[in-house]
C-alpha positions as CSV (number, residue, x, y, z in Angstrom):
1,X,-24.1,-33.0,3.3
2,X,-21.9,-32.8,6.6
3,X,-18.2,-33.6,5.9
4,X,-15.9,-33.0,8.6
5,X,-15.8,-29.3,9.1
6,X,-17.6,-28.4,6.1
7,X,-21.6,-27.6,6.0
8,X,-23.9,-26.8,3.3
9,X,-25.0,-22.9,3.3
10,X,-28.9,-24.3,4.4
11,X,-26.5,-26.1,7.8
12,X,-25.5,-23.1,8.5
13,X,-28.5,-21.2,8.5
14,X,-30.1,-23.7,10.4
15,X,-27.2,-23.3,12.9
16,X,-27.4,-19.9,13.1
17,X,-30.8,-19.6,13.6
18,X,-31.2,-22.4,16.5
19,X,-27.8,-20.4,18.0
20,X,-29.7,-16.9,17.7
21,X,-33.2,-19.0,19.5
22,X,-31.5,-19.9,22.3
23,X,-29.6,-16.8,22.8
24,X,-33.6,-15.1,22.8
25,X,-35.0,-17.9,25.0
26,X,-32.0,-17.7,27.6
27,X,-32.7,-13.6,27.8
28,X,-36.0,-14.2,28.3
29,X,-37.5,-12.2,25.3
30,X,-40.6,-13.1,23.0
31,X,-40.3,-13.0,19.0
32,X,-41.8,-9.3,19.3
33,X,-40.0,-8.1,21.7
34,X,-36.3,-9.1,20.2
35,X,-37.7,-7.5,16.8
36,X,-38.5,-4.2,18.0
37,X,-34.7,-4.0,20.0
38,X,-33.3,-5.3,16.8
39,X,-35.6,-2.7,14.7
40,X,-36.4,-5.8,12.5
41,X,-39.6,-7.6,11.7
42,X,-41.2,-10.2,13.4
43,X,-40.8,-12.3,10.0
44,X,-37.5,-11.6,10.0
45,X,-36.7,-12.8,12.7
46,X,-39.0,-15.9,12.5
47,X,-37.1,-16.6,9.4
48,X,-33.4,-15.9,10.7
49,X,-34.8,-18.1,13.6
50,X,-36.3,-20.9,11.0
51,X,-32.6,-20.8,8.8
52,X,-35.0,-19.6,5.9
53,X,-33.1,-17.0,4.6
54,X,-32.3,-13.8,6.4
55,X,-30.0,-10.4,5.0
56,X,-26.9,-9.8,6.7
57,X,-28.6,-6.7,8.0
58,X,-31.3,-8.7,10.0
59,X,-28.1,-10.8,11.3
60,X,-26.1,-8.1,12.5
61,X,-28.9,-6.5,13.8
62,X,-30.1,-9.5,15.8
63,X,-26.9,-10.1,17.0
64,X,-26.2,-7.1,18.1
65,X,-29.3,-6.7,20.1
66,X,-28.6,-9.8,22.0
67,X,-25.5,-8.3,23.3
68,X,-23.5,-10.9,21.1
69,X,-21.0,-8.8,18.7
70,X,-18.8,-11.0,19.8
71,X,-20.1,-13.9,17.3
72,X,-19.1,-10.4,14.8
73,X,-15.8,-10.2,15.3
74,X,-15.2,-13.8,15.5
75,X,-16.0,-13.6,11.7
76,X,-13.3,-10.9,11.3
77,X,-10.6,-10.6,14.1
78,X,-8.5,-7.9,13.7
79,X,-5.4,-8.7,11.3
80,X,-2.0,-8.9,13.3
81,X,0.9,-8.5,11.0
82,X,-0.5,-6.2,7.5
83,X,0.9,-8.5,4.2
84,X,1.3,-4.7,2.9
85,X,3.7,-3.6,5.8
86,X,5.7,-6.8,5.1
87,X,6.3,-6.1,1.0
88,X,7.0,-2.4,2.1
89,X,9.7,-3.9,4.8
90,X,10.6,-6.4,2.3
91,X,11.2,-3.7,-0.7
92,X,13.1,-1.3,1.8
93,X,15.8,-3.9,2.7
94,X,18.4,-4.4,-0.1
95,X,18.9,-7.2,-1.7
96,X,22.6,-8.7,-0.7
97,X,25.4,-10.4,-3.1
98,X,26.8,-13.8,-1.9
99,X,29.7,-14.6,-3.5
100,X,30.7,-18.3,-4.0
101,X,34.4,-18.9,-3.9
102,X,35.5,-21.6,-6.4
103,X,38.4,-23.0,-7.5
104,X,39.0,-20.4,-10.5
105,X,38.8,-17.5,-7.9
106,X,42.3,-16.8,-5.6
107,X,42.1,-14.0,-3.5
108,X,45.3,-11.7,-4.5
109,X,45.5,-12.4,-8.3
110,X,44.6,-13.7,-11.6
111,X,45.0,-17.7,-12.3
């Protein structure tokens, strides 16, 4: 099930894996030889490869050893303003009084 931007957790996998076999194919390494820079399996890999399943360990690994921790830090880019440093500006600043003028209220005196 492919609805606009959202996939299934298998689509994914698939994706993932066909993006991580082209990334092996274009550098020109075999199955065995991206296993052993990765210091993963073979089935691992095959499976990561296959969308069958894979730990995030196996992932990162593979990722890393084709030179693409880039894909990594997509996933979690560094945070620009901290939602902590905002409530500690927030809290600092005092609150101010705003004081309506009405009809009841004459500056100088009592009614």
């Amino acid at each position: 099930m492919n609805i606009g931007n959202y996939r299934t957790v298998e689509e994914w996998e698939k994706l993932v894996g066909e993006e991580v076999r082209a990334m092996r194919v274009a550098n020109d390494l075999d199955q065995t030889r991206l296993a052993l820079l990765a210091d993963v399996s073979v089935g691992a890999l095959s499976n990561l490869e296959r969308g069958k399943g894979s730990s995030l360990k196996t992932v990162v690994a593979v990722i890393r050893a084709l030179g693409r921790t880039d894909w990594l830090e997509a996933l979690a880019p560094p945070v620009a303003v901290s939602p902590m440093r905002m409530l500690r500006a927030k809290q600092k600043s005092p609150r101010k009084r705003v004081r309506v003028r009405t009809s009841e209220s004459r500056p100088g005196g009592y009614r």
